[in-house]
N, C-alpha and C positions, 0 to 999 in steps of 0.2 A: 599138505605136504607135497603132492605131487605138482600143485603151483608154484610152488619154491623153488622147487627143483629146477621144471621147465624155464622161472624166469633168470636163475641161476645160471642157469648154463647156456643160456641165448645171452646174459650178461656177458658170460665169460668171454662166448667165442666173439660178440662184439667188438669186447675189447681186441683180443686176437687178431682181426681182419686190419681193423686199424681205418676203416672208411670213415667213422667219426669218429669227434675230439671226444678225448677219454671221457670228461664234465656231461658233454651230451649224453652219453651212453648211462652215465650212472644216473643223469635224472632221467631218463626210459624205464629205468631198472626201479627207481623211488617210484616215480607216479604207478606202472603197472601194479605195484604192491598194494597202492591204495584202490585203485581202479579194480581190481578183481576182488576185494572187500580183505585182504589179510590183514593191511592195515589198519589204524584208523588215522584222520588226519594229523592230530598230535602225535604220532608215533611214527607216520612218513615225512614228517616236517621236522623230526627232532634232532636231526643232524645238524639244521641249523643254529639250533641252541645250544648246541652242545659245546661243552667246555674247552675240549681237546682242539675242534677246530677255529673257536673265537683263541683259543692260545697261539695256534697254528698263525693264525693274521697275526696278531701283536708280534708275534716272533721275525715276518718276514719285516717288518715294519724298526723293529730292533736290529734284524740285518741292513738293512736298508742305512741307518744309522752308520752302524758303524763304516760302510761303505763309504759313506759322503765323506765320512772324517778322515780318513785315509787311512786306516787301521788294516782295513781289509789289501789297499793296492801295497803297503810297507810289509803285511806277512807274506802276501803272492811277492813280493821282492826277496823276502829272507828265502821263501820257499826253491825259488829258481838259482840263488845263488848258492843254497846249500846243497840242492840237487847237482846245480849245474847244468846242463843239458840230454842227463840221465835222466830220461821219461821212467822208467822202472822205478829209479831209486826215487823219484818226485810220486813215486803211485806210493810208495811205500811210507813216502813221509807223511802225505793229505790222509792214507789208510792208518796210520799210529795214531796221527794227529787226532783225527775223529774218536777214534777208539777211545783213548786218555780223557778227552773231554766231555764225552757223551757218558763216564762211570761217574760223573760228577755233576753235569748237566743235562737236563732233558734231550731227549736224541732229536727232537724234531728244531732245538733252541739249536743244538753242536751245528745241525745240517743249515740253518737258517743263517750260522753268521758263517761257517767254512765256505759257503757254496758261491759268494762271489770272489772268494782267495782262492778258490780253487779253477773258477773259468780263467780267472787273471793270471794264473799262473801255469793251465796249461795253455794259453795262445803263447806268453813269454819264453815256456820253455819247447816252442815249435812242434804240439801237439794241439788234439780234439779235446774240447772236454769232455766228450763222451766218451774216452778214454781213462780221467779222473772221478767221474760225481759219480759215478754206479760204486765204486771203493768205496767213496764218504757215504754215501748211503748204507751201507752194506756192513765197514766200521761202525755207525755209529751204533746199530743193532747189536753188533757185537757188544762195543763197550759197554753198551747197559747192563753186562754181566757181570763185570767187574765188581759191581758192589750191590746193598741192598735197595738206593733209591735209583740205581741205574735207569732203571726200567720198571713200570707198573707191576706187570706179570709179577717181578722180582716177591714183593710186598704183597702181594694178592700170594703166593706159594708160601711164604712165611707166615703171613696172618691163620691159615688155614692150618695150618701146624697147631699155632700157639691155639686156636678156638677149640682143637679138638684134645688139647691136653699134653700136645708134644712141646717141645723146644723148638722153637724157631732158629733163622738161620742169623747170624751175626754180621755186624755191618759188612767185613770184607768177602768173606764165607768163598760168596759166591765166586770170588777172584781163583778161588782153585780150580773151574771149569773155566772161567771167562778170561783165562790168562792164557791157557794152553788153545783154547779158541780159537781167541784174538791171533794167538802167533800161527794157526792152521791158516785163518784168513789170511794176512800178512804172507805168507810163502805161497798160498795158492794164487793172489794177484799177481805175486813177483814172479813168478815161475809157469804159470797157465793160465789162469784168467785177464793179463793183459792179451793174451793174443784172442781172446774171445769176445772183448769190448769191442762192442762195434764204432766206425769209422763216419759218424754221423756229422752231417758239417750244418753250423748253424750261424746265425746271425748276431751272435752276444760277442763279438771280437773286441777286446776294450781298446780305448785307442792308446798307441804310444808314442807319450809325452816326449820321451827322449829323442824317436825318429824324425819329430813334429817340430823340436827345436831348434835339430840340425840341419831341418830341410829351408825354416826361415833365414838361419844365419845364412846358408846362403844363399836364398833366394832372393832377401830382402835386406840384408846385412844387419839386423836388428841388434847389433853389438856392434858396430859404429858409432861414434861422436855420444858415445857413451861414457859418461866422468863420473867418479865420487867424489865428493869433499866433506870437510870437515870443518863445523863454525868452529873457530876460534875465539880466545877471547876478549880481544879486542876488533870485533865482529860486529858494526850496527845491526845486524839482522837479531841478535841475541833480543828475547822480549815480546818483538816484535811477531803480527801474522802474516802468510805471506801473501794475503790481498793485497797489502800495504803497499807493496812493491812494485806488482805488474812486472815480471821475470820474460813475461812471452812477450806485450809489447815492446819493453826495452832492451829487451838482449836475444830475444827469439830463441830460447830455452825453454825448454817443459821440465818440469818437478815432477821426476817419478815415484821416486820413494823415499822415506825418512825413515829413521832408527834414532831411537835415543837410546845413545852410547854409555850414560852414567845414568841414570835414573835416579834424583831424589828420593828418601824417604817420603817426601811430600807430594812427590808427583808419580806415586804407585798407579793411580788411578788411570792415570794416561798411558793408554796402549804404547807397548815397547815400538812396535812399527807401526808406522802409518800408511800402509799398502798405497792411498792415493790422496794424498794433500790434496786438503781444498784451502780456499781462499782465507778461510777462519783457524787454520791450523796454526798453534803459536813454535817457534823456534827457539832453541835454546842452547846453551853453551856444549858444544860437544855432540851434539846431533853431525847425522851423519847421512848429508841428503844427496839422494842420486840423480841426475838431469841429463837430458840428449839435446843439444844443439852442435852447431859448426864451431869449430876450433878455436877463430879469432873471436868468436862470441864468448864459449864458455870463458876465455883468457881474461876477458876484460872482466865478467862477473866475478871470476875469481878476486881478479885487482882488486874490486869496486869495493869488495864486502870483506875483504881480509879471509878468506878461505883456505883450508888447508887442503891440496891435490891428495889424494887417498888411490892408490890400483884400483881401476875398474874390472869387472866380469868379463872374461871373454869366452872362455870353455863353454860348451854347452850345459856342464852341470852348474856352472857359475849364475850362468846367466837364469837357468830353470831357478833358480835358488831366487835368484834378484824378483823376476816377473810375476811366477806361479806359486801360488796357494792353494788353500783350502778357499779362503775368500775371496781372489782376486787370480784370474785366470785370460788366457790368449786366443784369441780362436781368427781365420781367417773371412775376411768381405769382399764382396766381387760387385761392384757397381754395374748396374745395367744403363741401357741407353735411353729409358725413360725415367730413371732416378733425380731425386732434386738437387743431387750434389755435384750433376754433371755439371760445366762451367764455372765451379766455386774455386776461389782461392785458399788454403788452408794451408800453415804450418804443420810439418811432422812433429807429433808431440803432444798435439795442440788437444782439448776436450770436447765432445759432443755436449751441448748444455743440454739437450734434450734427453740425455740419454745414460751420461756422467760415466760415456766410453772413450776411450784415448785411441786417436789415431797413432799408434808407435811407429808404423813402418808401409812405405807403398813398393811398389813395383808396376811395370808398364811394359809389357813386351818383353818380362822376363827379364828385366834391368831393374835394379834397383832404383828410386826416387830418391833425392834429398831436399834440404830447407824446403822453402815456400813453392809449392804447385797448386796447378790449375787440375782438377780432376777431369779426366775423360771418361767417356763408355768401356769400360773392359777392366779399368784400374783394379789391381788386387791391393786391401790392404792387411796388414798384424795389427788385430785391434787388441787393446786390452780393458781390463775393464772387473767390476763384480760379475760372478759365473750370471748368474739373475737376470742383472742387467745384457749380458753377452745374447742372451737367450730368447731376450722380450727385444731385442734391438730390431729386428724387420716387423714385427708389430708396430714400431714406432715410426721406422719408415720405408716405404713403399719402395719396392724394386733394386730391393738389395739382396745380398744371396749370402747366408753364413755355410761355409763349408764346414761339414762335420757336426757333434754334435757337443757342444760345451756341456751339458751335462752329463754328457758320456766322461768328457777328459777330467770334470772336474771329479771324478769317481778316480779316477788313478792318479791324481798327485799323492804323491808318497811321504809330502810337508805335513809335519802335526801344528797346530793350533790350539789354544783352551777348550774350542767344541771336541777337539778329539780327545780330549781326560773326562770331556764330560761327560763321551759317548764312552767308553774305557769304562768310568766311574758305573753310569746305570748298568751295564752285560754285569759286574761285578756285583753290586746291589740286587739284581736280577738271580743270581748265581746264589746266594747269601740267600733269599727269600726264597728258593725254592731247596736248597741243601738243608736249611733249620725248618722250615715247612713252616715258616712264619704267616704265610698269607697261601689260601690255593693258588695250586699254578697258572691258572688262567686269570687271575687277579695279579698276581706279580706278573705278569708277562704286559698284559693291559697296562699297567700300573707303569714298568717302566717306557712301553711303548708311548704313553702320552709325555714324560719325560723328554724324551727325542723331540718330540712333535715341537712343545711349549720352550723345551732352550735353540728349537730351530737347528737340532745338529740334521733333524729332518724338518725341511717345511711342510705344515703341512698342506700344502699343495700338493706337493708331492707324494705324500706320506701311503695314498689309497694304491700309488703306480706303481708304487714299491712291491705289494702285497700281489702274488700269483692267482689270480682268481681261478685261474682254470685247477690247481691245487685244492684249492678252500672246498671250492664247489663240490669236486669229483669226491673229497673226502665226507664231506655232509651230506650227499647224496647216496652214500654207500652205506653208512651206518645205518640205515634201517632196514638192509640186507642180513647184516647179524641179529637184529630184534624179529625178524622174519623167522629167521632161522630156530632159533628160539624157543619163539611164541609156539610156534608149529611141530616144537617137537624133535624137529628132523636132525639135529645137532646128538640132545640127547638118545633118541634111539642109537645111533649110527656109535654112540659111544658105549653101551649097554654091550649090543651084537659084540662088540672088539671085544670088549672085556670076557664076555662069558666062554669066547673063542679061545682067547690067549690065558686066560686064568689056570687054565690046566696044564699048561707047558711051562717051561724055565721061567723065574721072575726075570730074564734078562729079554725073555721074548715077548713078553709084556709090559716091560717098558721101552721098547722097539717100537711095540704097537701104537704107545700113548703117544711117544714121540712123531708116529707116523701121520696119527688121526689127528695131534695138536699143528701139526705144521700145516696139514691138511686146511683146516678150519684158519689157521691165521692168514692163509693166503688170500682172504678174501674177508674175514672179518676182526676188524678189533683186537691188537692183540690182550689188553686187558679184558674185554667177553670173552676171549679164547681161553683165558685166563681162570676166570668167573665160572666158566663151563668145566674145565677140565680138569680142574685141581679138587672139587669135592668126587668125582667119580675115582680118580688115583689114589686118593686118601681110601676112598671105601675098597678098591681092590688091591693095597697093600695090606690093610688090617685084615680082608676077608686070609689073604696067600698066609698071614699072619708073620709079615716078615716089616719091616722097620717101612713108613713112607717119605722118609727123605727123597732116597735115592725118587722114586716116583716124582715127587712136587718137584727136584731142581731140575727134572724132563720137563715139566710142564713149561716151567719158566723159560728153559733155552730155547723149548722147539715153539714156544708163545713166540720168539725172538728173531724166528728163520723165516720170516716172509721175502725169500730171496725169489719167487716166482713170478709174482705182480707185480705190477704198480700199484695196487690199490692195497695191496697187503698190507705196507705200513705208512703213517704220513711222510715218511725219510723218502721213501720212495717214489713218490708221488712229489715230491718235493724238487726231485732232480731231471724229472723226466724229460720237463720242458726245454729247462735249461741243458740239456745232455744231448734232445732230440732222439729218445729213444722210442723203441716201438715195444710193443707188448711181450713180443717174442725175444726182442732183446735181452729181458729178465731171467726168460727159462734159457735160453743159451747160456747165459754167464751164472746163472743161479743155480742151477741144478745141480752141478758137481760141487759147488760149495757146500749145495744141501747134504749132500750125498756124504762130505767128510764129515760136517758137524755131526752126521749121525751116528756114523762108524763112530768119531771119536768120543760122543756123548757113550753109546753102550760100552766103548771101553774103559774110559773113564771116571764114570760115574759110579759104577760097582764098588772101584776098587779106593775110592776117596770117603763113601760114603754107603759102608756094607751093610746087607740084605739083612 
């Protein structure tokens, strides 16, 4: 016992100091466990097998999904316009938001797909996100109350009911404490706990598309000698592909983009737009293709091929519309002075064969370029191109410079795609498999996480970078801190001593006390162990008081719930840390007076919902 202790609270204050990364400190805290013999090797290793944190990876891996589809940058859009530039009222939204979804989805699944709408939408609405994610973390615990599969603890208080003869609690039940909760939570951020989130500045700023578009048009005029048309149909292009042609040699025009305006029943198959014709692409009556070349060029293609003139994009949300997707995205090149393209002749427009990037647009000295140039040392150009390919392009050649990070931007195009229903369809599927308990949750989470992977809404190249390791780690690394705990005893005494002390006073100071010792323990372990541990000692010291143990078990479950001190409390919170860039002490600043209402208003509460 008394090595538990000692490693406990050199754990704790470790974390506290803040001098290493959380991950470090809780594998010091695992190995010591084994190393002084409490453990044994399966029992200091089991946190990597465990259910909760191989869920915990599939989950970030399912956020990651939905991020690339643009699901996440179109809610951080609804999120900022419905706020507007009220940081309050946007804590209050990301804080309901979490709440609502996490009484119906796993809290650690809510935080996994809110947490990139949530950085997105507070750099948008000109704040930190360390001003938002401690809310979404903090929500989503909350909302686990709302129902019965909210939260583990929830069903771990219930079961222990029905095992020992009582009635258990019904699906919504719990929504009588997790309602009045949630809206403590909701007014204490609106009203005090924003001014206690600390002012942490980090490095996840996602880039905006919109600033990025307006900066090309002028810098490079990339909405110049920009045309639409329209085949008509007496059109010889109609049938035909547009290899056939040669539009760049003979009229010094690029083929940006195509749309088929009518689509056959017969030609479902063929994608509606064609983000970047190639030479094999076929044309057909009523397509609707976009080109950049010089005025008395595009005029005579028009002549040549009987074209219909259609308004071109000029706006910046036009033109975003025209260039950026999901699949097909812009990003800026800076030619150096030992690159191979210095000296080269190339049309604006024209394609990298190596590379299957489109030069759109140059600049030189802060002037824009048109038609046919000789490229110099320093030339900037607007490439556009597949995000992929944008990304592997100075892999491919030497002494070129991409500004920014195309992976980054292509995370906030706010254009949907088929991959984003697909990514939409598995969070729902996802949802559906853990609400009917069709498959365990670390199987459906897995389950839909390779989904992502195999339709490519995540590649998986990507798929590993998505997932926080310094999360996964800190969290398997801790869990044999509660089996410690446990095995040794130290849990159960320390819950015996309370009881035998409080059992002679008010039942209402005895469940003070549960609520005290359960929050106690979840600050650092498991809330479902918290769970496990504390709901048969309530059972047995309501029946001893001989008064009803509702009221007792729904303490268990809430204050299972209150891990608002740590980071390691619960995986929500351990989940925002990084991205929030908070520190240990962070927690207990913003967490304590939370704690401090849930509890007032659990003993108030809870009496008078569910009498002694």
């Amino acid at each position: 016992m008394t090595l538990v202790l000692v490693i406990l609270f050199i754990t704790i204050a470790l974390f506290i100091w803040g001098k290493f990364p959380p991950d470090v400190v809780a594998l010091i805290a695992m190995l010591s466990l084994y190393l002084f013999g409490i453990l044994e090797v399966k029992e200091a290793l089991s946190g990597f097998s465990n259910t909760t944190v191989i869920m915990i990876a599939a989950l970030f891996i399912i956020g990651e999904g939905l991020s690339r589809t643009g699901w996440t940058a179109l809610a951080g859009k609804f999120f900022v316009e419905w706020a507007g530039k009220s940081v309050p009222k946007l804590l209050v939204i990301v804080t309901l938001g979490a709440s609502i979804l996490s009484g119906f989805v796993s809290n650690t699944g809510t935080v996994a797909a809110l947490l990139p709408v949530t950085v997105s939408a507070a750099w948008n609405a000109g704040t930190l996100p360390s001003k938002l994610l401690m809310p979404v973390a903090f929500g989503s615990n909350t909302g686990g109350l709302l129902t019965l599969t909210g939260t583990p603890p929830n069903i771990i208080a219930s079961n222990a009911l029905v095992e020992n003869g009582f009635e258990g609690f019904s699906f919504f039940e719990f929504g009588l404490i997790g309602l009045p909760l949630l809206l403590v939570a909701i007014l204490y951020f609106r009203f005090i706990g924003h001014r206690l989130l600390p002012k942490n500045k980090t490095a996840n700023k996602p880039v905006d598309l919109d600033a990025e578009m307006l900066k090309w048009m002028e810098g490079y005029s990339i909405g110049e000698n920009l045309y639409r048309f329209r085949i008509r149909s007496m059109s010889p292009l109609i049938g035909t592909q547009m290899g056939h042609w040669n539009f760049e040699e003979d009229f010094k025009v690029s083929i940006m983009r195509l749309r088929r305006r009518h689509p056959s029943p017969l030609q479902q198959k063929t994608p509606l737009f064609v983000e970047l014709p190639s030479a094999d692409t076929e044309m057909r009556y009523h397509d609707i293709i976009t080109v950049k070349g010089e005025a008395a060029a595009v005029n005579r293609l028009m002549q040549t091929y009987s074209l219909g003139i259609l308004p071109a994009p000029s706006e910046k949300d036009g033109l975003k519309e025209e260039f950026i997707n999901q699949e097909v995205g812009m990003a800026e090149m800076l030619i150096t002075p030992k690159s191979i393209f210095v000296g080269k002749q190339i049309n604006l427009g024209q394609y990298l064969k190596k590379s299957g990037v489109q030069l759109l647009a140059a600049s030189r000295n802060n002037r824009p370029l048109k038609g046919e140039i000789t490229i110099n040392a320093g030339d900037a150009f607007v490439i556009r191109g597949p995000w992929h390919n944008i990304e592997s392009l100075k892999n491919l050649y030497e002494n070129v410079v991409i500004i920014g990070s195309p992976e980054a931007m292509a995370k906030n195009v706010t254009a949907l795609t088929p991959k984003s229903f697909i990514a939409m369809g598995t969070l729902l599927l996802m949802i559906i498999l853990l609400v009917f308990k069709i498959v365990p949750g670390a199987i459906a989470a897995l389950l839909c996480a390779g989904i992502m992977m195999l339709t490519r809404c995540v590649p998986i190249s990507k798929a590993y970078k998505g997932i926080s390791w310094t999360s996964v780690i800190m969290i398997a690394a801790m869990i044999p801190m509660g089996i410690a705990l446990q095995k040794t005893g130290v849990a159960q005494l320390a819950a015996e001593n309370l009881v035998s002390f409080l059992g002679t006073w008010h039942p209402v100071a005895l469940l003070g006390g549960i609520f005290l010792l359960t929050t106690a323990f979840s600050q650092t372990i498991n809330n479902s162990a918290t769970a496990v541990l504390m709901a048969p000692i309530a059972l047995i010291a309501a029946t001893t008081l001989g008064v009803s143990p509702k009221p007792f078990l729904i303490t268990v479950a809430i204050s299972a719930s209150t891990a608002f001190l740590t980071p390691v409390g619960t995986t929500t919170n351990a989940m925002v840390m990084t991205a929030g860039g908070y520190k240990f002490m962070d927690y207990v600043k913003v967490g304590g007076p939370l704690l401090l209402l849930f509890f007032i208003t659990t003993l108030i509460l809870v009496p008078l919902i569910w009498n002694f």
